[in-house]
C-alpha positions in Angstrom: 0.0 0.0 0.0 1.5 3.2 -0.8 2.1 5.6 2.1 1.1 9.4 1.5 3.7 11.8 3.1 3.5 14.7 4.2 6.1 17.0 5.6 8.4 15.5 8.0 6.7 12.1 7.9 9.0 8.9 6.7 8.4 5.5 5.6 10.9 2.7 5.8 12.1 1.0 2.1 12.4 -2.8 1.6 13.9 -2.4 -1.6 17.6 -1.0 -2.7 17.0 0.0 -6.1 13.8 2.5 -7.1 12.5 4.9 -9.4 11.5 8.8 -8.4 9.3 9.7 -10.2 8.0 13.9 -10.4 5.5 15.6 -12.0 5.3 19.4 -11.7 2.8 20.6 -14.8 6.0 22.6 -15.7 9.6 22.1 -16.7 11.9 22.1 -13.4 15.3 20.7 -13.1 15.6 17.4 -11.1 18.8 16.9 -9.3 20.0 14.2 -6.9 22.6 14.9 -4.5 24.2 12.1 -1.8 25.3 13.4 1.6 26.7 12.4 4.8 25.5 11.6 8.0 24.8 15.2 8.5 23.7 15.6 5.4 26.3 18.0 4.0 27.8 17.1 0.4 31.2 16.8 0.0 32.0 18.3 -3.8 30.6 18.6 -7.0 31.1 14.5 -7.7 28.3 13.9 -5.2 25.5 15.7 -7.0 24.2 14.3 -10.4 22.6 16.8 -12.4 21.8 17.7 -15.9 25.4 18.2 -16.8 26.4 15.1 -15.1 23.3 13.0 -14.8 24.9 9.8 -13.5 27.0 9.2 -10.4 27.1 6.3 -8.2 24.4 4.9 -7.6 22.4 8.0 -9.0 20.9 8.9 -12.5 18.6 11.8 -13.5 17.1 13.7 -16.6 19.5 15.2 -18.6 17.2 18.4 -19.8 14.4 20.5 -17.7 11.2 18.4 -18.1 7.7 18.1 -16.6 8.3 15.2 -15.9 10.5 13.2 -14.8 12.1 9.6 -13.1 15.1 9.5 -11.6 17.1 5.8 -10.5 18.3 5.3 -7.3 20.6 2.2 -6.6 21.5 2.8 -2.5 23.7 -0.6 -2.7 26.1 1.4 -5.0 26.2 4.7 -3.2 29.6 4.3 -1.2 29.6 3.6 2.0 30.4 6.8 3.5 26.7 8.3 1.9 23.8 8.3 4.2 21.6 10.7 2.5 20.0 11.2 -0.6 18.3 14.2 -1.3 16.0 15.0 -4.2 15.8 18.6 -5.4 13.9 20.4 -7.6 14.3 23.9 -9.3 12.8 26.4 -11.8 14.9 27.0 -15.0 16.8 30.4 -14.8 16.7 32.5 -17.6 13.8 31.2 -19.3 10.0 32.6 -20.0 8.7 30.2 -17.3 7.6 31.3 -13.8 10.0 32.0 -11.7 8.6 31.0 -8.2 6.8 27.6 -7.2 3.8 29.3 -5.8 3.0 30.5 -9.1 2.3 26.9 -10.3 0.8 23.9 -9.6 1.9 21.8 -6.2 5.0 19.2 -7.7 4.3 15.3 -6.9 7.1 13.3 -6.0 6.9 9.4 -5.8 8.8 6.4 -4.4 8.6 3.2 -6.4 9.8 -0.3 -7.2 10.9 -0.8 -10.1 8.1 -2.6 -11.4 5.9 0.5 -11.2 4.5 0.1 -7.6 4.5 2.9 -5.7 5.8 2.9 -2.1 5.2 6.6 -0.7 4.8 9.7 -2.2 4.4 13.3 -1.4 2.3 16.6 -2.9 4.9 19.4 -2.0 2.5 22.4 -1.0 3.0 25.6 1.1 5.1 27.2 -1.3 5.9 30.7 -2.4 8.4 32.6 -3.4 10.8 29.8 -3.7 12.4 28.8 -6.9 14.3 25.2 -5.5 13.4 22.9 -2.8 14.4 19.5 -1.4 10.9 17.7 -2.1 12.4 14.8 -0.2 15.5 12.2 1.2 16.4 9.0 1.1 18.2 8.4 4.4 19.8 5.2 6.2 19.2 4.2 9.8 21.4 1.5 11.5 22.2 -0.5 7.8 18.3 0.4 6.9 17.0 2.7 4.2 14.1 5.2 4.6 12.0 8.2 3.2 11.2 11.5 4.2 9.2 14.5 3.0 11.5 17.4 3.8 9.4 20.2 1.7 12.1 22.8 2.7 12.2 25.6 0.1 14.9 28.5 -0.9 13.8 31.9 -2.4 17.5 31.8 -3.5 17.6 28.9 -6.0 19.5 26.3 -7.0 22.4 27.6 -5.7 21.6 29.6 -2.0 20.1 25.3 -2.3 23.4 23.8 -2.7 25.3 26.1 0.2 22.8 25.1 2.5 23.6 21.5 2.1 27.2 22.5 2.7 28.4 22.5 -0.5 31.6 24.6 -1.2 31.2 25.0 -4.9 27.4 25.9 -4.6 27.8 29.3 -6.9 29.6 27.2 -9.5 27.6 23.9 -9.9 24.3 26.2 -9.8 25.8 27.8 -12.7 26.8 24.3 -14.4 23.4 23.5 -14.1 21.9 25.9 -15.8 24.1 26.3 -18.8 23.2 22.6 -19.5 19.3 23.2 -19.2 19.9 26.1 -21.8 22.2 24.1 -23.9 19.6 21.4 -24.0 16.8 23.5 -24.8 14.2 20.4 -24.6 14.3 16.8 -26.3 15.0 17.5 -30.1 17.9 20.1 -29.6 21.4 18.8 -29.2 24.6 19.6 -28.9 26.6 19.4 -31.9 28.7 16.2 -32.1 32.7 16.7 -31.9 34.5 17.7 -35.1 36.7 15.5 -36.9 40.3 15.9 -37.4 39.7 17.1 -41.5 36.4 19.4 -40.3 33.8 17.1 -40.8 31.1 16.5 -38.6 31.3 13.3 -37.1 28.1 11.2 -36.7 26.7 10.5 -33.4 25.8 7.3 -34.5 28.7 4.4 -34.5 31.5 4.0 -36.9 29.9 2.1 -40.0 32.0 -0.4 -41.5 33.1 0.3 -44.8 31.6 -1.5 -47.9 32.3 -1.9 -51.3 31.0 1.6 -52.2 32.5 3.7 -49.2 36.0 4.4 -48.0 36.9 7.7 -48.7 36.8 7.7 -53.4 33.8 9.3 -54.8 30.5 7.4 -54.4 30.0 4.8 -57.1 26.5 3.8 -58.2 24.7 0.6 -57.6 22.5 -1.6 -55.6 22.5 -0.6 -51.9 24.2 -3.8 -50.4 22.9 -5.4 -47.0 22.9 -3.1 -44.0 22.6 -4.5 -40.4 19.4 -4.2 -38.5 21.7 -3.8 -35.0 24.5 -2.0 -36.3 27.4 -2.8 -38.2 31.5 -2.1 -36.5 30.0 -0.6 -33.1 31.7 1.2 -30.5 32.6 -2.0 -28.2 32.1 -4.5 -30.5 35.0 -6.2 -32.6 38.2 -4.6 -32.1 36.7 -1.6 -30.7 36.9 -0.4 -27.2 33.6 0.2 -25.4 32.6 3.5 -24.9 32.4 4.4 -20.6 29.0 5.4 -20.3 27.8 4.3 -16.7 24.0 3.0 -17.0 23.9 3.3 -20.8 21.8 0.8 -22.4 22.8 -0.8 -25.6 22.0 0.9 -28.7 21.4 -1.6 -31.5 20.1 1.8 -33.7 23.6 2.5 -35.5 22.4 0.8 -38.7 25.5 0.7 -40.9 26.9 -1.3 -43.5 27.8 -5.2 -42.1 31.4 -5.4 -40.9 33.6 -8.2 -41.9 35.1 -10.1 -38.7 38.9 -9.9 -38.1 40.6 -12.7 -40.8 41.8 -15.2 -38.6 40.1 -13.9 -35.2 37.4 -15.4 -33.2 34.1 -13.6 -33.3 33.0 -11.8 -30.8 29.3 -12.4 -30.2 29.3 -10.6 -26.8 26.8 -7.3 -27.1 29.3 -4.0 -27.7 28.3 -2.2 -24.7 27.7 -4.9 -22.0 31.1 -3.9 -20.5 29.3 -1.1 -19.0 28.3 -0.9 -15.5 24.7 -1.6 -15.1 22.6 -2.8 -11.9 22.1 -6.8 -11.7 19.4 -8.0 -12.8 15.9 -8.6 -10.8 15.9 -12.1 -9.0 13.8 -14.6 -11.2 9.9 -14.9 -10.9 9.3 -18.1 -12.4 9.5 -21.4 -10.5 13.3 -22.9 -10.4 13.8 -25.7 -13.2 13.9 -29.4 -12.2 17.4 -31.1 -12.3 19.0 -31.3 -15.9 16.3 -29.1 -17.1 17.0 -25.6 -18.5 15.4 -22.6 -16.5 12.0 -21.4 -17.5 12.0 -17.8 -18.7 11.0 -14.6 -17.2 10.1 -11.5 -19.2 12.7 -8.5 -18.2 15.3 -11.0 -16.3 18.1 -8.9 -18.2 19.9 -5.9 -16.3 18.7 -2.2 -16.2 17.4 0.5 -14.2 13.8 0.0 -15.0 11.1 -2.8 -16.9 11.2 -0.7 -19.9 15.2 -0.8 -20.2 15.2 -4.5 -19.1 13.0 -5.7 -21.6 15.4 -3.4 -24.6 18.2 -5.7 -23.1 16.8 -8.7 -23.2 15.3 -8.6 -26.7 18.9 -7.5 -27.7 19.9 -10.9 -25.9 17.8 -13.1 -27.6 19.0 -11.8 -31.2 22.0 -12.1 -29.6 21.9 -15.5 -28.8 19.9 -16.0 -32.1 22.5 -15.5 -33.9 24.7 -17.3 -31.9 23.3 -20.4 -32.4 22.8 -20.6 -35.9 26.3 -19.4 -36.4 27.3 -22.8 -34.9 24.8 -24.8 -36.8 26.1 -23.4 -40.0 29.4 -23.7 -39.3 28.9 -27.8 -37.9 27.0 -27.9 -41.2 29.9 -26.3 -43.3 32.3 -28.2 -41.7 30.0 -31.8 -42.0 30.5 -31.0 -45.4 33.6 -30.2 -46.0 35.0 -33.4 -43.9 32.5 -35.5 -46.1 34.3 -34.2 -49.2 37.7 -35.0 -48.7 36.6 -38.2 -47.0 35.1 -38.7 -50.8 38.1 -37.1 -52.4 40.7 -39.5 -50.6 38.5 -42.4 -52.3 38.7 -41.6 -55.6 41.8 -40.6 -55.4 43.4 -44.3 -55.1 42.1 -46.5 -58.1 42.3 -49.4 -56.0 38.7 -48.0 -54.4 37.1 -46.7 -57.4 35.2 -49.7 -58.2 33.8 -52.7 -56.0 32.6 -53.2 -52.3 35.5 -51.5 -50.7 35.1 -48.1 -52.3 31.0 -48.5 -52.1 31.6 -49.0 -48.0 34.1 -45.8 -47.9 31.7 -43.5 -49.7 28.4 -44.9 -47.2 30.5 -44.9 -44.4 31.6 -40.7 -45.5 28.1 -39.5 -46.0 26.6 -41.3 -42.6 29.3 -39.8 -40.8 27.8 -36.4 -42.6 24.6 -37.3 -41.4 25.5 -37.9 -38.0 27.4 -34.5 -37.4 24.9 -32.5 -39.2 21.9 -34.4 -37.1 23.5 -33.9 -33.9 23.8 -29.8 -35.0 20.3 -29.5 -35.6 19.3 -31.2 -32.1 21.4 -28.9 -30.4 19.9 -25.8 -32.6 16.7 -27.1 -32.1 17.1 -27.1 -28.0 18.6 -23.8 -28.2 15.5 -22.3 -30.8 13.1 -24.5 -28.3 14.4 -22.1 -25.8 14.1 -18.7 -27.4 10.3 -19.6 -28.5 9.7 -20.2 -24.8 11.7 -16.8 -24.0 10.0 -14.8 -26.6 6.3 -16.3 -26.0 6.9 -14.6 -22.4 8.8 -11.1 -23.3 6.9 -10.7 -26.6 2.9 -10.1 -24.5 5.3 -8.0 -21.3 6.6 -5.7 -24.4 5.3 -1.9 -23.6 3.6 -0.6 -26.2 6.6 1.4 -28.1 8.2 -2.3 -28.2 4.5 -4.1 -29.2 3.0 -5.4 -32.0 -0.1 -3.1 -33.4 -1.6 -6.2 -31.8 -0.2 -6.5 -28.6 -3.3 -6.0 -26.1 -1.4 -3.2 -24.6 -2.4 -0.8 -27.2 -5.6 -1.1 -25.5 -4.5 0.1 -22.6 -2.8 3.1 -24.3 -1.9 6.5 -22.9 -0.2 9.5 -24.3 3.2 8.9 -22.4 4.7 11.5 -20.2 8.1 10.3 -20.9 10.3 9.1 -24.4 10.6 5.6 -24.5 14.3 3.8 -24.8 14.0 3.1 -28.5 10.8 2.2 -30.7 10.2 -1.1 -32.8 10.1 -1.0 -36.6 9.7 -4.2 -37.5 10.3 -8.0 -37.0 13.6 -9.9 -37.8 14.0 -14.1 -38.4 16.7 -16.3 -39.7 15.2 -19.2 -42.5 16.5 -22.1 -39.6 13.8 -20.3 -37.1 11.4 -19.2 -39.1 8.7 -19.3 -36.2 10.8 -17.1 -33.8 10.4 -13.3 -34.4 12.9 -11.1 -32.7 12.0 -7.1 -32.3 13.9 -5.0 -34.0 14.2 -1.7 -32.0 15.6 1.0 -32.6 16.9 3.9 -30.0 14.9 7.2 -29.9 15.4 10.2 -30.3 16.2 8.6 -34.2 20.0 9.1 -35.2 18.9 8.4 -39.0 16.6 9.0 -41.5 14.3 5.7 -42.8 13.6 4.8 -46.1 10.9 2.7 -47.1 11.7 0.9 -50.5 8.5 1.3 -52.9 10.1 -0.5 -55.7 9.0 -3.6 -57.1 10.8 -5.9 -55.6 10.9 -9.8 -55.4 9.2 -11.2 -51.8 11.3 -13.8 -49.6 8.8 -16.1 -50.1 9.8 -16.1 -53.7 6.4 -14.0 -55.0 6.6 -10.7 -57.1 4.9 -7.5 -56.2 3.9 -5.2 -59.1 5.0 -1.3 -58.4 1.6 0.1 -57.8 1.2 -2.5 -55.3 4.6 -2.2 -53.5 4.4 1.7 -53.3 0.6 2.0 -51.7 2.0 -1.0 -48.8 5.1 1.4 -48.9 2.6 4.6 -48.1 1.1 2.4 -45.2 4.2 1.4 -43.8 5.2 4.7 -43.7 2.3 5.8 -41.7 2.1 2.8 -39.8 5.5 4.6 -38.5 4.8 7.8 -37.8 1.9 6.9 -36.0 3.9 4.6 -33.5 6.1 7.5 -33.0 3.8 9.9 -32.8 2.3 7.6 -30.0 5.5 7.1 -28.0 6.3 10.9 -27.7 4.5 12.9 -25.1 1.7 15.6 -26.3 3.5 17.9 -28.3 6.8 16.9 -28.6 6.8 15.0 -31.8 5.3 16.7 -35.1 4.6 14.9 -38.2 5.1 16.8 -42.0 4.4 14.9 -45.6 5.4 16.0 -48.7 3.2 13.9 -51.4 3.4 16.6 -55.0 1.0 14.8 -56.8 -1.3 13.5 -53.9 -0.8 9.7 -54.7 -0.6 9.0 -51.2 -4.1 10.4 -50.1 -5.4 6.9 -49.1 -2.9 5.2 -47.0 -2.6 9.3 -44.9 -5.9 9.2 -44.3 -5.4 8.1 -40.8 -3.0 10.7 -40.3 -5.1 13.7 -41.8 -8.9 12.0 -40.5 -7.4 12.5 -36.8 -5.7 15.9 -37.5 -2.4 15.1 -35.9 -0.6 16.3 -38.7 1.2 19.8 -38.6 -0.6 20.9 -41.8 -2.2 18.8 -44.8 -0.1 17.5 -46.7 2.0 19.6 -49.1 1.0 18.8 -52.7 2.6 20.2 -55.9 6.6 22.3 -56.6 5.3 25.2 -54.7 4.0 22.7 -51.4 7.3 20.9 -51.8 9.4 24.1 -52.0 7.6 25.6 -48.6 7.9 22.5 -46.6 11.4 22.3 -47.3 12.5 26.0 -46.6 10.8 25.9 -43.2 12.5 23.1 -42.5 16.1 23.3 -43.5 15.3 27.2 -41.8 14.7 25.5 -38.4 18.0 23.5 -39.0 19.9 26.6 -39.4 18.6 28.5 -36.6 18.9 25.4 -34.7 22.4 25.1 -35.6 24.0 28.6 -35.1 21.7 28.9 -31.9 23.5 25.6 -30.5 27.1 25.9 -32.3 27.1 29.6 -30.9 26.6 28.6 -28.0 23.3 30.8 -27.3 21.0 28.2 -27.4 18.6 30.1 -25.2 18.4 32.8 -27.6 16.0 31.3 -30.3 12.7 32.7 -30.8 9.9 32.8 -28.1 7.7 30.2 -28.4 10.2 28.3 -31.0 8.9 24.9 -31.2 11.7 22.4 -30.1 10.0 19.6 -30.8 10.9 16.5 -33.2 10.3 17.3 -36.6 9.7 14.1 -38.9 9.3 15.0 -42.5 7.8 12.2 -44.9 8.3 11.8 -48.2 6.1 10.3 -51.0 7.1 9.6 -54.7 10.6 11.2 -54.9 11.8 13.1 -56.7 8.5 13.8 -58.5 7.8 17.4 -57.7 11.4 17.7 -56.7 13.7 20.3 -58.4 17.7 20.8 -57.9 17.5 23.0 -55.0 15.1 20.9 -53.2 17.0 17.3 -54.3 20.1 19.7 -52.4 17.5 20.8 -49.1 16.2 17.1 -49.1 20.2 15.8 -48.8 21.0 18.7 -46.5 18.0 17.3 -44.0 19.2 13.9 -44.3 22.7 15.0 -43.5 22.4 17.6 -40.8 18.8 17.4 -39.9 19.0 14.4 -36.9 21.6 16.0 -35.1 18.8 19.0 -34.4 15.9 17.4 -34.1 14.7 17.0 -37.7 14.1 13.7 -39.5 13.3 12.2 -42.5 11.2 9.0 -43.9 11.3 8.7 -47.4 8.9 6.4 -49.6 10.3 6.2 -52.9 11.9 3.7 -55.5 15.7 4.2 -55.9 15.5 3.3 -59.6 13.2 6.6 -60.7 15.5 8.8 -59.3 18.4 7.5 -61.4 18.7 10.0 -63.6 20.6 11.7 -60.9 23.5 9.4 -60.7 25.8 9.3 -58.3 24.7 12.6 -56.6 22.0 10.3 -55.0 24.0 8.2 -53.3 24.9 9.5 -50.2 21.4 10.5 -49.4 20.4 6.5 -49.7 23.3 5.6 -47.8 22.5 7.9 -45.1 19.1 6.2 -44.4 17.9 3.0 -42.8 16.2 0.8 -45.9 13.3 -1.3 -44.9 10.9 -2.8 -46.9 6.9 -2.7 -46.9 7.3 -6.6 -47.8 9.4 -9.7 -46.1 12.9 -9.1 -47.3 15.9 -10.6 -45.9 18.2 -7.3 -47.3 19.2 -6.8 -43.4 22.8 -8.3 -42.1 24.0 -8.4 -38.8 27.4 -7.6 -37.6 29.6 -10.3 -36.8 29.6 -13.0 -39.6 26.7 -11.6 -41.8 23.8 -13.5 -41.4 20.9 -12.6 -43.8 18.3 -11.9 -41.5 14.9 -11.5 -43.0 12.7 -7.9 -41.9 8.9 -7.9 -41.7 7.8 -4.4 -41.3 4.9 -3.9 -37.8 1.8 -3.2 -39.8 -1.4 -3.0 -38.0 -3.3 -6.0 -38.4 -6.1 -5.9 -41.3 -9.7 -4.6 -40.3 -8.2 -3.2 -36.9 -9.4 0.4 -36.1 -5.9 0.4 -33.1 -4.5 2.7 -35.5 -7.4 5.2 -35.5 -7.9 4.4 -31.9 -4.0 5.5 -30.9 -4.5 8.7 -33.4 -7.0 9.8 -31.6 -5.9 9.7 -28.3 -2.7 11.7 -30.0 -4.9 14.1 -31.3 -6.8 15.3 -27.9 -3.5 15.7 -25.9 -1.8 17.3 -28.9 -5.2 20.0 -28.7 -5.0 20.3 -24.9 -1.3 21.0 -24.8 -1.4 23.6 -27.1 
């Protein structure tokens, strides 16, 4: 039961790791500060803030939110914290209020991390103040408990900070506020670091090079397989992992496949496992009996919370999907190969060429084959056996940016108050599982543009679809899409534009326009195309010199810093040369500051570009609006088969979801 605080009051904790989670109806800045047994805070590496938003034991938001959750491990504080203290402030410099009695009471909670709330507290009685410690985690003789503290400080963050002893209070105050107004909100970051020759350096990983890259002039041709969970990552093969404390994997850096050291082992381990992360929960289920292997439990992988648990462990199981048909195919391969120089030493003496003796050598090679490659495909099977049992229970737990369109927990939906961990664009199988479907997921906010191949294209299942067919399942994947991420985003920060110059795509937007969560109809003809575009590549701009300059808190009152996702029918109809150059510029610049692009177009009709196209199809993830098995993954290349999330036929979730969308999208603005 939860326990309703109020000021002073405590509660005791059973649990070590929790969630905080705050709503203000306003952007504040959370920080979380450790302390001693008198509470005071030793230096600036005890508080974790927006410029610093992990320490031990400790993570918050990294930008002034609404909203917000912040973890709390207390087995990894060190041993010489006793205190943590929770504390909240009003952004300085911006056109918000300035006091908390101007706006309505924050709410601070306590709970597990399965969602469970174990106390909570309504901070009211304030005024003038602009910060205040809304509460503490303290421990008591090895025990850990919570107390509504309330206290407030008409001096801010920083008049905050001295109070709690801290000698630096003037100068982390400070800190703190040049990274709120850095940040801006969600969509605007800071640039990425330079490169060495001036180039901007992606903040996605380092692809892999492939037959048409490596520094020459882009040569045309078919766009060759790309990896649905990145290609040479950061971590992976050869690679150092990056030190990110409590970063999740990122599986979004979809780049060209990497080839695996000649003469190396692979490494299947995942890139960024090497991080420190918080165990994982104890297991639910009921232990196995002797010799048999453990029965599943959704989100038994590490993480702070369900939501990153369940990202983990669905990069796990493709993990260990591709694992184990690595070593089926290579038992296989090397079945095989024995067999044929078993067969080759035969023929080669004449003696055994003819009669019983060679007859006997040649049965007794290929039932050897048999036997090794039948004892493979048992141990495949008991492995596959156990990844169907392991995705039957994660795929129903999924939350809905993970789920199926018909996963019963779009039923359920609600505009979220927070962005999800990554979003899922599809399914991906291997032809020796065919019946297990891992997730693809991707990490949000996106760090690429899409591109959804309308061009007739051959089927995995060996049928043909026409063009008109492909490109009207193209529209619909495409809006099948934007809706999901329109759904994942809180009210008002994700914003939808299409482009469509000769309205072929009127049908499959329907949803989109029917529920008005579109910024403005879709742009038809040159002159839609061309208005789109400038207002676009114009936010990128501003955007850009506002954040490069340094004075990010300088753009335009009410500049909306939400993420912008542009979609694209029929390219390049409509398009002239200065939009073909906006288009590339978007694709190129337009992620880093919170623009994004989703084309739907066939690569072949805009051929008579050349090779000026090429970068711009290189820079996006291809999927398909059909099964296609164009995806690779990084370590030895597997040809994994995509399936794009559609919404089931007849289903009116899709309507359902826009709608919902729509009304908090109205009542925010």
């Amino acid at each position: 039961m939860t326990a309703e605080l109020v000021r002073g009051q405590n509660h005791p904790l059973s649990q070590a790791r929790l969630e905080i989670r705050i709503s203000a109806g306003t952007p504040i800045v959370a920080v979380a500060a450790l302390g001693d047994e008198n509470g005071r805070i030793h230096g600036v590496e005890w508080v974790a803030h927006p410029g610093a938003p992990t320490q031990p034991g400790l993570e918050v938001s990294r930008q002034a939110a609404a909203d917000h959750r912040l973890a709390v491990d207390l087995d990894a504080v060190p041993e010489a914290v006793h205190r943590v203290s929770v504390l909240l402030a009003l952004p300085v410099g911006g056109t918000g209020p300035v006091r908390f009695g101007a706006v309505a009471a924050p709410f601070v909670a306590v709970t597990g991390l399965d969602g469970d709330e174990v106390a909570s507290y309504t901070i009211t009685g304030l005024e003038a103040e602009s910060a205040v410690v809304a509460l503490e985690l303290y421990r008591r003789q090895d025990a850990w408990k919570v107390r509504a503290v309330g206290q407030g400080y008409a001096g801010g963050l920083a008049e905050l900070l001295a109070d709690q002893g801290l000698p630096q209070a003037h100068q982390l105050a400070g800190t703190v506020n040049d990274a709120v107004a850095q940040g801006l909100a969600r969509s605007v970051q800071a640039p990425p670091p330079r490169t060495a020759d001036g180039d901007r350096s992606r903040q996605t990983a380092a692809p892999a090079l492939g037959p048409d890259q490596g520094g020459t002039a882009p040569q045309p041709g078919p766009v060759p397989p790309v990896s649905p969970y990145g290609g040479q990552m950061p971590g992976g093969p050869g690679q150092p992992a990056p030190q990110q404390p409590y970063s999740a994997p990122d599986p979004s850096a979809v780049t060209q496949p990497s080839t695996p050291t000649a003469g190396g082992p692979i490494d299947y381990s995942h890139p960024r496992r090497q991080n420190a992360a918080p165990p994982p929960p104890p297991p639910t289920a009921p232990p196995a009996a002797p010799g048999q292997p453990a029965q599943p439990v959704a989100g038994d992988a590490t993480g702070w919370s369900m939501e990153e648990r369940l990202y983990n462990q669905v990069w796990g199981m493709f993990e260990d999907l591709a694992r184990t048909t690595a070593a089926y195919r290579s038992a296989v391969d090397f079945a095989e190969s024995r067999m044929d120089k078993e067969l080759e030493q035969v023929l080669s003496d004449p003696r055994s060429r003819i009669g019983g003796q060679g007859d006997a050598a040649r049965e007794a090679a290929r039932a050897r084959h048999t036997q090794l490659v039948t004892q493979a495909r048992e141990a495949l099977d008991r492995d596959l056996t156990q990844l169907a049992a392991e995705a039957d229970v994660v795929e129903p737990a999924l939350p809905p940016a993970y789920a199926r369109w018909d996963n019963p927990a779009w039923h359920a939906y609600r505009v979220p108050m927070e962005i999800p961990m990554a979003l899922r664009l599809g399914d991906l199988h291997l032809p020796e599982a065919d019946r297990i479907r891992i997730p693809m997921l991707v990490r949000l906010p996106l760090e690429r543009g899409l591109w959804i191949d309308s061009g007739a294209a051959g089927a995995s299942d060996g049928s043909f679809t026409d063009s008109h067919t492909m490109s009207r399942l193209a529209m619909e994947t495409a809006v099948a899409h934007a809706a999901r991420l329109l759904a994942v985003y809180p009210a008002g920060e994700f914003t939808v534009h299409v482009i469509d110059p000769a309205g072929s795509g009127a049908q499959a937007l329907a949803p989109l326009v029917q529920t008005g969560v579109l910024a403005a109809p879709p742009a038809l003809g040159a002159a839609g195309v061309a208005d789109v575009l400038g207002r676009l590549t114009q936010r990128v701009d501003l955007v850009q010199m506002a954040v490069r300059g340094g004075a990010a808190d300088s753009l335009p009152p009410g500049f909306d810093t939400s993420q912008q996702l542009l979609i694209v029918n029929d390219f390049p109809h409509g398009f002239d040369d200065r939009a073909v150059n906006q288009l590339r510029y978007l694709a190129d610049e337009g992620p880093a500051f919170g623009v994004h692009l989703m084309m739907v177009a066939d690569r072949e009709e805009s051929s008579g570009y050349g090779p000026l196209l090429d970068p711009l199809w290189r820079s996006l993830l291809r999927l398909t609006p059909v099964a296609d098995d164009h995806l690779a993954d990084p370590w030895v290349g597997h040809a994994w088969t995509y399936e794009p999330s559609l919404v089931p036929p007849g289903s009116q979730v899709l309507q359902q979801v826009l709608a919902q969308v729509a009304a908090a999208r109205t009542k925010f603005m």
